[in-house]
N, C-alpha and C positions, 0 to 999 in steps of 0.2 A: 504494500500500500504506500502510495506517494505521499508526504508532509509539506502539501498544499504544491500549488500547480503555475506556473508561470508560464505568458505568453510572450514568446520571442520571436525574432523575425531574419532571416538569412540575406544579408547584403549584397550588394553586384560582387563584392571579392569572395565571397565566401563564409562571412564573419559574422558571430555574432553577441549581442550584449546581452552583458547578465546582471538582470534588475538588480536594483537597488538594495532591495529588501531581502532579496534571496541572497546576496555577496555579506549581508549584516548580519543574515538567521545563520548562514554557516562558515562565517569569519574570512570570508576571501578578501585579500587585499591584492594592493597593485605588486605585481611582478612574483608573485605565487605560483609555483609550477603545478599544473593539474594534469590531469590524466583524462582521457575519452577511450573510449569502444563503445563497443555492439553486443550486445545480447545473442541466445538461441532465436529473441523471436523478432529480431531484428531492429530492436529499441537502441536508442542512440542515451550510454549514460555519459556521465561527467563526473567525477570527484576529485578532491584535494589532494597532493601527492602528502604523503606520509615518510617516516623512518624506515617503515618495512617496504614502502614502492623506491625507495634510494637503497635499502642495502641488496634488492633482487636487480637490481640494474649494475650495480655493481658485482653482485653475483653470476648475471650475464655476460658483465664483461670480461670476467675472471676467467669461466668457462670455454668464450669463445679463446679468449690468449691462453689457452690450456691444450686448446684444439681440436675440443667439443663444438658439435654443430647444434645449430637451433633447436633439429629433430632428438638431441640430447634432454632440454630444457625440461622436461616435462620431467622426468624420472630425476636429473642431477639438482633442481631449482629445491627441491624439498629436503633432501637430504642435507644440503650447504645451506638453509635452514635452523634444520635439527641442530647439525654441528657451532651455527653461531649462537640458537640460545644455551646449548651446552655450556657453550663459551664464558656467554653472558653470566650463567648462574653461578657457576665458578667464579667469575670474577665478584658478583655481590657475596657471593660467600665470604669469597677474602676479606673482602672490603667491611662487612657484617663483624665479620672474626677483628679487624684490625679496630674497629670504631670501638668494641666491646674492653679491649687492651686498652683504649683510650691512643694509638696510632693512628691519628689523622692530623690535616691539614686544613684550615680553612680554604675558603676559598680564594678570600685578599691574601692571606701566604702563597697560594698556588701565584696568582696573579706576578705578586710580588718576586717567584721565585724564577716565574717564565721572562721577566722581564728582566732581572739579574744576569740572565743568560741569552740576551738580545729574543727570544723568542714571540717576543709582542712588542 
């Protein structure tokens, strides 16, 4: 079920605007990278790109410079996945285990420290 309905219009190039109130209900701003496809039933969607549409594009491009082909994607895209939340959990484990030790850093020390080391 759709959360409410907007009427748009397709320009001589091909373009089109996205109301006002729809870019406000789901937080689009100017230079936001979005995503398009197509549906089974040949509906035309739109969403916001996310963390997980950047780390499977990177995943994609991993695989192609691996010299995995597209017809790969489907079977290696889930798996490189699994291995990065793996990753992921591991790393808040540590990170869980280090805060608990009381081994952390703020965040202005971080700051402070990347900058120490011409880093920012």
């Amino acid at each position: 079920m759709l959360d409410g309905q907007f009427d748009v219009q397709v320009n001589e190039r091909g373009q089109i605007t996205i109301p006002k109130e729809l870019r406000e209900k789901i937080n689009i701003n100017p230079k936001d990278n979005l995503k398009i496809g197509i549906d089974n039933q040949g509906r035309i969607f739109l969403y916001k790109k996310d963390l997980i549409d950047d780390l499977e594009d990177l995943i994609k491009r991993d695989l192609l410079n691996e010299g995995y082909s597209e017809e790969d994607f489907a079977e290696k895209i889930p798996e490189r996945k699994m291995e990065l939340a793996k990753a992921l959990l591991n790393m808040v484990g540590e990170t869980e285990k280090e805060f608990e030790k009381g081994d952390f850093t703020s965040l202005e020390d971080f700051k402070e420290e990347l900058k120490n080391e011409d880093l920012i």
